[in-house]
LOKEKE-452261 format. One record per residue (C-alpha): residue in three letters; x, y, z. Coordinates in nm, 4 decimals, always signed. Example, Ala and Ser with C-alpha at 12.3 -4.5 7.8 and 13.67 -1.06 7.14 Angstrom:
<site><code>ala</code><X>+1.2300</X><Y>-0.4500</Y><Z>+0.7800</Z></site>
<site><code>ser</code><X>+1.3670</X><Y>-0.1060</Y><Z>+0.7140</Z></site>
//
This chain:
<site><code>unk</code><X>+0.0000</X><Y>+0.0000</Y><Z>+0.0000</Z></site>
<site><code>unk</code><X>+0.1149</X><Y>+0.3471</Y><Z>-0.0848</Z></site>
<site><code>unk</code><X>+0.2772</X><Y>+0.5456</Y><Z>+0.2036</Z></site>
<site><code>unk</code><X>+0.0730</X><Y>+0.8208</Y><Z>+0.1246</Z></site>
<site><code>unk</code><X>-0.2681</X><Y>+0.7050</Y><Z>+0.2268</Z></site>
<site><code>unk</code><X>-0.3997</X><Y>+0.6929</Y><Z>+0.5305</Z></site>
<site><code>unk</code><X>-0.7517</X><Y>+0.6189</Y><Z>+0.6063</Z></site>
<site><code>unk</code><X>-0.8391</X><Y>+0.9070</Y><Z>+0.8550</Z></site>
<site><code>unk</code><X>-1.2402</X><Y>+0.8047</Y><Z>+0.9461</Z></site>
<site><code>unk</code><X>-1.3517</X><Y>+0.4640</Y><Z>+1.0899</Z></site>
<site><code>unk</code><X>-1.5759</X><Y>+0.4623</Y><Z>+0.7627</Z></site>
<site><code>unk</code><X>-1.3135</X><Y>+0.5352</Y><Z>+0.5401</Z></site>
<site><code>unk</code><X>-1.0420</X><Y>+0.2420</Y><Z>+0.7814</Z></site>
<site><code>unk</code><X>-1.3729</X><Y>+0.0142</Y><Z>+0.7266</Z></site>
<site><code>unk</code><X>-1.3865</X><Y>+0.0962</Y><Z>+0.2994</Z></site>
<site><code>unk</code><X>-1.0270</X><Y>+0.0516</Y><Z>+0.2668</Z></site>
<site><code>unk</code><X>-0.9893</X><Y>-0.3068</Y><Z>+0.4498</Z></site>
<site><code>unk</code><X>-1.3112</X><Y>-0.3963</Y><Z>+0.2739</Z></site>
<site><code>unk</code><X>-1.1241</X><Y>-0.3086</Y><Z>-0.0713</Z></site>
<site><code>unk</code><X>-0.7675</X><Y>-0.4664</Y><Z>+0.0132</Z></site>
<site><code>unk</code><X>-1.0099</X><Y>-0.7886</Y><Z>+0.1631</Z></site>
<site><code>unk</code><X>-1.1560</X><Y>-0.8574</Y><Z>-0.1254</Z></site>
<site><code>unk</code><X>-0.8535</X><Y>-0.7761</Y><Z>-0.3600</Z></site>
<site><code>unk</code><X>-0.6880</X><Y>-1.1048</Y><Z>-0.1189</Z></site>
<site><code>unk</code><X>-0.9816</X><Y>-1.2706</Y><Z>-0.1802</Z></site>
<site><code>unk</code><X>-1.0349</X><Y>-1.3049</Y><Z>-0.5188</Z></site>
<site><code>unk</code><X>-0.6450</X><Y>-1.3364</Y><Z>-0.5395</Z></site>
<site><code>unk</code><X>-0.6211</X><Y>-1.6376</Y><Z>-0.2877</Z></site>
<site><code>unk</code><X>-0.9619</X><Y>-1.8168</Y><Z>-0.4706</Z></site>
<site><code>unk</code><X>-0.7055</X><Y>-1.7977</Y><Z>-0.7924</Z></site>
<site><code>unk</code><X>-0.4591</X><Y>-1.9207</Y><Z>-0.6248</Z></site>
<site><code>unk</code><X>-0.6475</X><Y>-2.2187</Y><Z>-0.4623</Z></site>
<site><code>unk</code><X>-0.9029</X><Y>-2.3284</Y><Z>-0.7897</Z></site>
<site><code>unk</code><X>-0.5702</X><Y>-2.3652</Y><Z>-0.9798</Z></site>
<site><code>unk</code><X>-0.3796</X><Y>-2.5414</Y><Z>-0.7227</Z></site>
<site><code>unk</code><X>-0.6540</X><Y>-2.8053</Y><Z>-0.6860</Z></site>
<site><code>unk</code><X>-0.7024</X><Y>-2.8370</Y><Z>-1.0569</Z></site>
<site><code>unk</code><X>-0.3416</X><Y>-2.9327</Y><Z>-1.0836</Z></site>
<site><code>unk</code><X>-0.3931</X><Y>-3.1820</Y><Z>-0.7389</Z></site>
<site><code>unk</code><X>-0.6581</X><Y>-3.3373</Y><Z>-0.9618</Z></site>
<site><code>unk</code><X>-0.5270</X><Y>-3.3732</Y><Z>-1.2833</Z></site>
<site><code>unk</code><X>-0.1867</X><Y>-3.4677</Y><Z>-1.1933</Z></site>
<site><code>unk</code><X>-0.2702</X><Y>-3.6432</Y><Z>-0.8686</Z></site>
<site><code>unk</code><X>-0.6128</X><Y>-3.8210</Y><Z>-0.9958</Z></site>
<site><code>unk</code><X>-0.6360</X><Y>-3.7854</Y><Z>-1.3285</Z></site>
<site><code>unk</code><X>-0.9643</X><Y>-3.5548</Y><Z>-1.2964</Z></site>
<site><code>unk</code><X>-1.0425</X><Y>-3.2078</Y><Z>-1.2859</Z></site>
<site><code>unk</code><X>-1.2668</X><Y>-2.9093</Y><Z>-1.2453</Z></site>
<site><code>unk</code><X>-1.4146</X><Y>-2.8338</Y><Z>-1.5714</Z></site>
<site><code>unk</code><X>-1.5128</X><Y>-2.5062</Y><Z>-1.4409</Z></site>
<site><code>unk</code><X>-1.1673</X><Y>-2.4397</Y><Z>-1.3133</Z></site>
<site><code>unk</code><X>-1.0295</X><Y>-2.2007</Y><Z>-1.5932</Z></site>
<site><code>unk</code><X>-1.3209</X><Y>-2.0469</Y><Z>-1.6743</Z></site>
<site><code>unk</code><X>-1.3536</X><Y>-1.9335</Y><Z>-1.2500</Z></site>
<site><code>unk</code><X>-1.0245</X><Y>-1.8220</Y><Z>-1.2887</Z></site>
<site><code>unk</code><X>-1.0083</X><Y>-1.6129</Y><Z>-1.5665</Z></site>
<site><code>unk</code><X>-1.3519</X><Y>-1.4551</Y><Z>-1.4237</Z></site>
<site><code>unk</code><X>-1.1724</X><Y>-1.3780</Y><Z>-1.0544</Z></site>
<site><code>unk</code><X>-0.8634</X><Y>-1.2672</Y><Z>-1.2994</Z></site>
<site><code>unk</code><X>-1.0451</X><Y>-0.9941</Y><Z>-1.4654</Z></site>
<site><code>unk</code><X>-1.2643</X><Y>-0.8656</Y><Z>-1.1427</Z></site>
<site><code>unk</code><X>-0.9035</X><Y>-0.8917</Y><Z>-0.9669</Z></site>
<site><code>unk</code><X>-0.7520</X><Y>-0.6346</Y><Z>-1.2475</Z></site>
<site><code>unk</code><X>-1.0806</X><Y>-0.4436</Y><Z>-1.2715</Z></site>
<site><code>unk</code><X>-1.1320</X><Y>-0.3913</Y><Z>-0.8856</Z></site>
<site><code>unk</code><X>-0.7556</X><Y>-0.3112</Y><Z>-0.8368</Z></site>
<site><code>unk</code><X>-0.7554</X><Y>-0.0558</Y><Z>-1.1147</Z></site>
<site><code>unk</code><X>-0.9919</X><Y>+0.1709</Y><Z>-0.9244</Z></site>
<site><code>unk</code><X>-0.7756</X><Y>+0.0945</Y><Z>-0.6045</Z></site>
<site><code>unk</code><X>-0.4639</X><Y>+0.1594</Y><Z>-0.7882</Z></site>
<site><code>unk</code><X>-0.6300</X><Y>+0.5636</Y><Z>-0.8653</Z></site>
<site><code>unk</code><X>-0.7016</X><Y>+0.5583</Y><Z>-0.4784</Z></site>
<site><code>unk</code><X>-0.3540</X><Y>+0.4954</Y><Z>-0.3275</Z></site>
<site><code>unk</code><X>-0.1361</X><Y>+0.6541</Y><Z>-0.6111</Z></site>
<site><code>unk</code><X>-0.0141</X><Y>+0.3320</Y><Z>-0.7268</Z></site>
<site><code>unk</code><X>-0.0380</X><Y>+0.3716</Y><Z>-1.1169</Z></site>
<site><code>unk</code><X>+0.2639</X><Y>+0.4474</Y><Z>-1.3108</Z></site>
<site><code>unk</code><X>+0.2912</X><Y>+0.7519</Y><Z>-1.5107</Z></site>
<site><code>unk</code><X>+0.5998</X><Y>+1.0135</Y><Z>-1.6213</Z></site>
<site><code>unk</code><X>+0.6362</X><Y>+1.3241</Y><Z>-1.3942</Z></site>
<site><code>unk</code><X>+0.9646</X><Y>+1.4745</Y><Z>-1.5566</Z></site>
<site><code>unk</code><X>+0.7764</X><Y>+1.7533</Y><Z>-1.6778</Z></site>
<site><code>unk</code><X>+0.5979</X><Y>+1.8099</Y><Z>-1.3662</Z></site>
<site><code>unk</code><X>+0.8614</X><Y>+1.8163</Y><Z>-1.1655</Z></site>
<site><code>unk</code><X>+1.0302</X><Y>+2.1075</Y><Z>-1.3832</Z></site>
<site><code>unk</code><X>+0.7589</X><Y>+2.3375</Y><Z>-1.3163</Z></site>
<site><code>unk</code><X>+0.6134</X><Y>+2.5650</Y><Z>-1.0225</Z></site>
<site><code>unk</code><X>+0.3910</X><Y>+2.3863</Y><Z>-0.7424</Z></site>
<site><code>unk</code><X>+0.0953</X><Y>+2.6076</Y><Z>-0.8961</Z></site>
<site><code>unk</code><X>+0.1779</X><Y>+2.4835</Y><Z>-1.2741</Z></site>
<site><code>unk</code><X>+0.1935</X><Y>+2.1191</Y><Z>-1.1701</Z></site>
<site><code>unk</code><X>-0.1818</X><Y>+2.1641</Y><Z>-1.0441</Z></site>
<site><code>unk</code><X>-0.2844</X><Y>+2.2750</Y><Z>-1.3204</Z></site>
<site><code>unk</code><X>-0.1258</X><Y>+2.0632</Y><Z>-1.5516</Z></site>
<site><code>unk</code><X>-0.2433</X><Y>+1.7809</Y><Z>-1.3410</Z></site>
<site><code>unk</code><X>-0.6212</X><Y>+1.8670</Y><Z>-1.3146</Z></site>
<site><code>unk</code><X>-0.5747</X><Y>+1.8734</Y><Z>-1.7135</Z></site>
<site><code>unk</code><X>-0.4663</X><Y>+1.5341</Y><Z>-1.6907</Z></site>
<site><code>unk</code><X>-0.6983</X><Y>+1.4479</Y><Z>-1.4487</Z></site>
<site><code>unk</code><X>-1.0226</X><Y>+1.6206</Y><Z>-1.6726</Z></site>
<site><code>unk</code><X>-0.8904</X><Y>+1.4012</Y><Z>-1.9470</Z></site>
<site><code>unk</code><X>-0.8818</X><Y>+1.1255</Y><Z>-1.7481</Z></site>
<site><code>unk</code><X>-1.2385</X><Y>+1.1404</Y><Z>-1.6361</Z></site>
<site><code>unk</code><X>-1.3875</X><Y>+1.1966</Y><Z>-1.9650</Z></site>
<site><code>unk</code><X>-1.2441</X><Y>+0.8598</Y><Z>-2.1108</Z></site>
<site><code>unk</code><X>-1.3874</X><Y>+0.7257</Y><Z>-1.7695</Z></site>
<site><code>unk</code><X>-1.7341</X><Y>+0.8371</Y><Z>-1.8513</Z></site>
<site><code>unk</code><X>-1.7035</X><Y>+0.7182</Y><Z>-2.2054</Z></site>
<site><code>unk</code><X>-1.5854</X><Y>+0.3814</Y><Z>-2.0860</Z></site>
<site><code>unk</code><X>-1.8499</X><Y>+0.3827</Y><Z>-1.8547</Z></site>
<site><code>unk</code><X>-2.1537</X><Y>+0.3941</Y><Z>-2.1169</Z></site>
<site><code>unk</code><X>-1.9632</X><Y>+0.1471</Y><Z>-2.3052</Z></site>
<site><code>unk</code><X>-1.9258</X><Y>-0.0937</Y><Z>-2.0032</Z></site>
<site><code>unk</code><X>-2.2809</X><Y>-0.0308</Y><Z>-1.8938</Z></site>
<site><code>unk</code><X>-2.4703</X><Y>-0.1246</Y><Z>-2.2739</Z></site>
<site><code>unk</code><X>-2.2275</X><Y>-0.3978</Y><Z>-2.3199</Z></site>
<site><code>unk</code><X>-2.3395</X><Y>-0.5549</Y><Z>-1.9576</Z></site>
<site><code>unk</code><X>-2.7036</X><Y>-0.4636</Y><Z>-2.0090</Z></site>
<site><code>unk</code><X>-2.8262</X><Y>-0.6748</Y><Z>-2.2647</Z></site>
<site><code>unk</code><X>-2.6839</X><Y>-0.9874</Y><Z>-2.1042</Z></site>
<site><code>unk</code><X>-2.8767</X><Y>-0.8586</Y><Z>-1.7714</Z></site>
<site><code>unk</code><X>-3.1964</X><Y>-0.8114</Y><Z>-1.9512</Z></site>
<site><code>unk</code><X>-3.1348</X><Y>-0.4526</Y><Z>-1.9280</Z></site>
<site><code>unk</code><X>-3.2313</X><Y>-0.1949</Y><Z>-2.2141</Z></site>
<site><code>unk</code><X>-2.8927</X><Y>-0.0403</Y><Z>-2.2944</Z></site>
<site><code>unk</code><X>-2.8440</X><Y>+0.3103</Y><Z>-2.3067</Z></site>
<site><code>unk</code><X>-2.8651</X><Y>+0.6143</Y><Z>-2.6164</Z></site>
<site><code>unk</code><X>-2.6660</X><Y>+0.8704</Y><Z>-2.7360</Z></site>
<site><code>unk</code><X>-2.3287</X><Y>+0.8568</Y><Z>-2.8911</Z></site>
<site><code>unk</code><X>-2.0526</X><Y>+0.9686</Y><Z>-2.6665</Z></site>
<site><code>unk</code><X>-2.2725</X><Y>+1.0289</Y><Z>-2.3660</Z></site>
<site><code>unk</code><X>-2.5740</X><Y>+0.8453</Y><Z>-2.2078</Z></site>
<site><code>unk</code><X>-2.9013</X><Y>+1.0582</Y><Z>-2.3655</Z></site>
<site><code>unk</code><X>-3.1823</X><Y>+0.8090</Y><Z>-2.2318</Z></site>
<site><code>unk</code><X>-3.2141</X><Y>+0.4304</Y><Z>-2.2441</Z></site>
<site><code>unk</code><X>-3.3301</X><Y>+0.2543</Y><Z>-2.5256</Z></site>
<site><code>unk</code><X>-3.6784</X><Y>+0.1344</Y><Z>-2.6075</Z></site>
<site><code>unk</code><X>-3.6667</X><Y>-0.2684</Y><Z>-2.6039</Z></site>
<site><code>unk</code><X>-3.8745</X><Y>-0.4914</Y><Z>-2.7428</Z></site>
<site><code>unk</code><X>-3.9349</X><Y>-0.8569</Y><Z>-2.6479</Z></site>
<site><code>unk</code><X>-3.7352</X><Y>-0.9888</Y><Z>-2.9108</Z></site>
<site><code>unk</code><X>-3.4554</X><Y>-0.7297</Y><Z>-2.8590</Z></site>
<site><code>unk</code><X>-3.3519</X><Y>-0.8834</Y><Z>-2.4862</Z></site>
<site><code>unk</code><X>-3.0819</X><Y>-1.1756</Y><Z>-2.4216</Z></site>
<site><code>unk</code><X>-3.2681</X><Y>-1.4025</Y><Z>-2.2199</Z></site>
<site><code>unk</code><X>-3.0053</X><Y>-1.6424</Y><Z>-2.0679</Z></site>
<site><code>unk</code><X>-2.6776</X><Y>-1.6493</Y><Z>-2.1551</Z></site>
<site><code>unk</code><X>-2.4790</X><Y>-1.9183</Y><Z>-1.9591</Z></site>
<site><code>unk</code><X>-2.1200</X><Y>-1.9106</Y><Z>-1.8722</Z></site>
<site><code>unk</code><X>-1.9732</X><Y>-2.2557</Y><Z>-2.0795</Z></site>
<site><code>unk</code><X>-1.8857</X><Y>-2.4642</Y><Z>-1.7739</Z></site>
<site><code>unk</code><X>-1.9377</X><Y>-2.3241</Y><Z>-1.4798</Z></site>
<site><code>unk</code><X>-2.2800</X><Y>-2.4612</Y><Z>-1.2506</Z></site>
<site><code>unk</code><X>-2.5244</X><Y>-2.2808</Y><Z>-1.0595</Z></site>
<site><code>unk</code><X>-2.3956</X><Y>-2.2533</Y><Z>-0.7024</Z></site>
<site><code>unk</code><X>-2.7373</X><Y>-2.3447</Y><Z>-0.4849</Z></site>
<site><code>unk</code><X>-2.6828</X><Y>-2.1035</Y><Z>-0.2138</Z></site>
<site><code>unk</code><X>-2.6827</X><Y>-1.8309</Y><Z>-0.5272</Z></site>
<site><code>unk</code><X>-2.9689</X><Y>-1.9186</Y><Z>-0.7774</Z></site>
<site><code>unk</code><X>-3.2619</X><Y>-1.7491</Y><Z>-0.5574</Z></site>
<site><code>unk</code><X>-3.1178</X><Y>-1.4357</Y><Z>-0.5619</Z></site>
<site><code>unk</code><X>-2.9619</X><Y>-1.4499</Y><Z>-0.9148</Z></site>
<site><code>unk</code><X>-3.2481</X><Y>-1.5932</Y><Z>-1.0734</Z></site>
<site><code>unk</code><X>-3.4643</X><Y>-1.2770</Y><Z>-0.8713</Z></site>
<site><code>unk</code><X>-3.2242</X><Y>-1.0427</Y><Z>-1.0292</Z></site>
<site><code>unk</code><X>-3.1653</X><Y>-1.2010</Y><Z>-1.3862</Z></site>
<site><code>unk</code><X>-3.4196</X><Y>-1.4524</Y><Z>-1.4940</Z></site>
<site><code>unk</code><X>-3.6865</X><Y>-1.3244</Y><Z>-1.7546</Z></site>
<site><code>unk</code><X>-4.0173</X><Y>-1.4393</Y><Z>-1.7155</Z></site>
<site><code>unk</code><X>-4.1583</X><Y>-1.7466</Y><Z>-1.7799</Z></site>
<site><code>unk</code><X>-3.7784</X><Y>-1.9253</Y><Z>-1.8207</Z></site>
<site><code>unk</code><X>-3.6490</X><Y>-2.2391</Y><Z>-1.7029</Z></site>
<site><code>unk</code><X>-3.4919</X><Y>-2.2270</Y><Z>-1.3663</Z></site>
<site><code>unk</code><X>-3.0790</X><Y>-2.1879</Y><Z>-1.4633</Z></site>
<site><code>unk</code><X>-2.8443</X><Y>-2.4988</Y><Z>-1.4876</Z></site>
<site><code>unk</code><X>-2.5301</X><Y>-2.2728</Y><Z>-1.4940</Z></site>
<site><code>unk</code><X>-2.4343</X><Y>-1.9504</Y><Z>-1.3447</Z></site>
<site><code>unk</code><X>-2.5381</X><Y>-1.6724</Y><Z>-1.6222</Z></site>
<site><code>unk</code><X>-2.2457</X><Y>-1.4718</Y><Z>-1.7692</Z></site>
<site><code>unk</code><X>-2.4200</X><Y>-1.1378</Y><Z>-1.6548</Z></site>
<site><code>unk</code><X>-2.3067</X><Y>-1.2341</Y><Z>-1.2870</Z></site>
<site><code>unk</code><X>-1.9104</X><Y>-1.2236</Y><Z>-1.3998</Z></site>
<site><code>unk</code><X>-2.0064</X><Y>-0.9272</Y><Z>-1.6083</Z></site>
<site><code>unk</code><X>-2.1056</X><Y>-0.7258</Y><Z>-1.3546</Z></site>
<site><code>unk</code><X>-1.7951</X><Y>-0.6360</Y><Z>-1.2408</Z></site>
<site><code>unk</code><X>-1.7047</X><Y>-0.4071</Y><Z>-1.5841</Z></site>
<site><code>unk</code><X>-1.9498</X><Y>-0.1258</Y><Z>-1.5307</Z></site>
<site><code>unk</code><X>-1.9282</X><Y>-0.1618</Y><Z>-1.1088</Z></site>
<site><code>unk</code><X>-1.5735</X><Y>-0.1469</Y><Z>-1.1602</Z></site>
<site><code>unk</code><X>-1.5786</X><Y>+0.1600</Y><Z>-1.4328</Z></site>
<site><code>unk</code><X>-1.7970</X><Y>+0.3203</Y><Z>-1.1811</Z></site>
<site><code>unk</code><X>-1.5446</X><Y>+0.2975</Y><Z>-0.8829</Z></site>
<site><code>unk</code><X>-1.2759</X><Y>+0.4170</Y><Z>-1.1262</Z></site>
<site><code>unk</code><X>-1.4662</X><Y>+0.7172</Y><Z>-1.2343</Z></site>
<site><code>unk</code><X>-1.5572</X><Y>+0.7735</Y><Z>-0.8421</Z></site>
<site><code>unk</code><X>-1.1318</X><Y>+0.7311</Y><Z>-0.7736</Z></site>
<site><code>unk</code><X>-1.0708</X><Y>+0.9608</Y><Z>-1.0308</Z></site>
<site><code>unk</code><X>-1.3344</X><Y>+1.2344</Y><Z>-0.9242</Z></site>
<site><code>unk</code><X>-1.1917</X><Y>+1.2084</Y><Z>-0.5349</Z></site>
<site><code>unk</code><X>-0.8550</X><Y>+1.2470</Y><Z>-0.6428</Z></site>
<site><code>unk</code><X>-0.9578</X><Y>+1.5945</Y><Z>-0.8100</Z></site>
<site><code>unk</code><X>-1.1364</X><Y>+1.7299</Y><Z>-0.5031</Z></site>
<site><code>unk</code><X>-0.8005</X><Y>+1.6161</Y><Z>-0.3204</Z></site>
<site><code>unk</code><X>-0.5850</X><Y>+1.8226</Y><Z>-0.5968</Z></site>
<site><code>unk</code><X>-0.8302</X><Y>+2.1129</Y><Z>-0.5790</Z></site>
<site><code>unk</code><X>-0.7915</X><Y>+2.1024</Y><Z>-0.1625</Z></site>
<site><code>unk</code><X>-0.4163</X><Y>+2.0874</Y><Z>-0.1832</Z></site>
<site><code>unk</code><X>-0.4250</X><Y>+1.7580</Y><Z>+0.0152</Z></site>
<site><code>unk</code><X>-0.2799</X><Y>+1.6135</Y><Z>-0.2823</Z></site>
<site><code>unk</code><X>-0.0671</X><Y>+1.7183</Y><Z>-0.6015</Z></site>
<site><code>unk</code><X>-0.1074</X><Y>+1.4885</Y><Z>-0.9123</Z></site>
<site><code>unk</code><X>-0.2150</X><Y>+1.1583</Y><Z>-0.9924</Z></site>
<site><code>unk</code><X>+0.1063</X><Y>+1.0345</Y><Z>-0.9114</Z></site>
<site><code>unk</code><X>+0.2475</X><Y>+1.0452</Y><Z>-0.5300</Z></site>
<site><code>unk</code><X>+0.5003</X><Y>+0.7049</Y><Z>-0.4822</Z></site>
<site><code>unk</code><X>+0.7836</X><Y>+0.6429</Y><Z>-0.6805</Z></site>
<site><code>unk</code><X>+0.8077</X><Y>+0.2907</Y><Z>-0.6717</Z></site>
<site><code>unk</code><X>+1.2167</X><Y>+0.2419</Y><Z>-0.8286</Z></site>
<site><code>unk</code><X>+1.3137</X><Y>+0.5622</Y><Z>-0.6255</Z></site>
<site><code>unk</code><X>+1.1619</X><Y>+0.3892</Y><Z>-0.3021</Z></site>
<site><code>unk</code><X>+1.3527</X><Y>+0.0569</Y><Z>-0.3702</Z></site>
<site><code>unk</code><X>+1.6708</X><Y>+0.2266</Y><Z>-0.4476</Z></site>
<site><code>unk</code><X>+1.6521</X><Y>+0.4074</Y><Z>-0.1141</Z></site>
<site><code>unk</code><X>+1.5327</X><Y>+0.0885</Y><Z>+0.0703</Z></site>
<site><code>unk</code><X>+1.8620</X><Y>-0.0604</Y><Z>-0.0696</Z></site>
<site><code>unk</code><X>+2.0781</X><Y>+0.2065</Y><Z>+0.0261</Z></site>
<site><code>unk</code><X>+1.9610</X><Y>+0.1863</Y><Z>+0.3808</Z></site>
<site><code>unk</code><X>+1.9555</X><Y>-0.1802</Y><Z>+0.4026</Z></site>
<site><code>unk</code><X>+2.3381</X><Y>-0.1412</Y><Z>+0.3144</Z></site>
<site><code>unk</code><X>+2.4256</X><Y>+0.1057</Y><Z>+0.5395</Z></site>
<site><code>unk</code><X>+2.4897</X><Y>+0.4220</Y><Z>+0.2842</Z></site>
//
């Protein structure tokens, strides 16, 4: 975790362990759905047919979810020669340029992440070109129905509510889990990104902060170094 955050309300200490929980979470279920999977195959000759499929699922919400926590803690990566060449007020400003430009391609991803998820939700996606305008009229024939994941079952302790939230009317009770339940993360995660983004700037604007970029991750491990050796 970056030095340079520090949770300073109990809400805000109980958001931040919730985030870096379930960012060990869906690492460790990697970790252990693969590890079995090879116990199985190599061990009994068997497998978990589902077992990639989970995996690249908890991959993607593990990038997703971390890239909103990466805005958050000042973990990304990014250039800050030129920034660091000009005044204290110039670096503001040139960073709540970057920062505008940032959260327009946020909003744009956004839509896109939000009517790509829809339809597989039996959701009516959104209009407009750039920016959302309304959402679209649908028609009966114009929604997805269910769209199952290729492998992976129902869990039982899941189908009430998923089938509440996803299954159309007058459809067969699910077999396997739909894909608009892994989907889910891309717009919830687009969201939290946008929200990242947007706190950052009132942080910038405030002073409490100045760019989008606050560790310097080889500068830190050269100085670790040097200390660890004595210079």
């Amino acid at each position: 975790m970056s030095a340079s955050y520090r949770p300073k309300t109990v809400l805000g200490r109980l958001v931040h362990a919730f985030e870096e929980t379930v960012i060990a979470t869906l690492l460790g279920l990697m970790v252990l759905v693969t590890f079995v999977n090879v116990v199985l195959r190599y061990g009994f000759n068997t497998g978990l047919i589902w077992g990639l499929e989970v995996t690249l699922a908890l991959f993607a919400w593990l990038v997703l979810f971390g890239i909103a926590y990466g805005f958050k803690i000042t973990m990304h990566l990014g250039v800050d020669a030129l920034l660091n060449t000009v005044t204290s007020r110039a670096r503001r400003v040139l960073s709540l340029i970057a920062l505008a430009i940032c959260i327009a391609y946020a909003a744009l991803l956004m839509k896109g992440a939000y009517d790509y998820w829809a339809p597989f939700a039996n959701l009516a996606p959104t209009t407009g070109r750039w920016f959302p305008t309304g959402f679209e009229e649908m028609k009966p024939w114009d929604y997805r129905g269910y769209v199952p994941t290729e492998r992976v079952p129902m869990p039982e302790i899941l189908r009430g509510p998923i089938e509440f939230l996803f299954l159309p009317e007058g459809e067969d009770p699910y077999e396997k889990l739909p894909v608009a339940v892994p989907y889910t993360m891309i717009p919830v995660a687009v969201a939290l990104m946008l929200y990242r983004l947007i706190q950052v700037g009132i942080r910038i604007v405030t002073g409490r902060q100045q760019g989008l970029i606050v560790s310097h991750e080889a500068e830190d491990a050269v100085a670790e170094t040097a200390a660890e050796q004595g210079h």
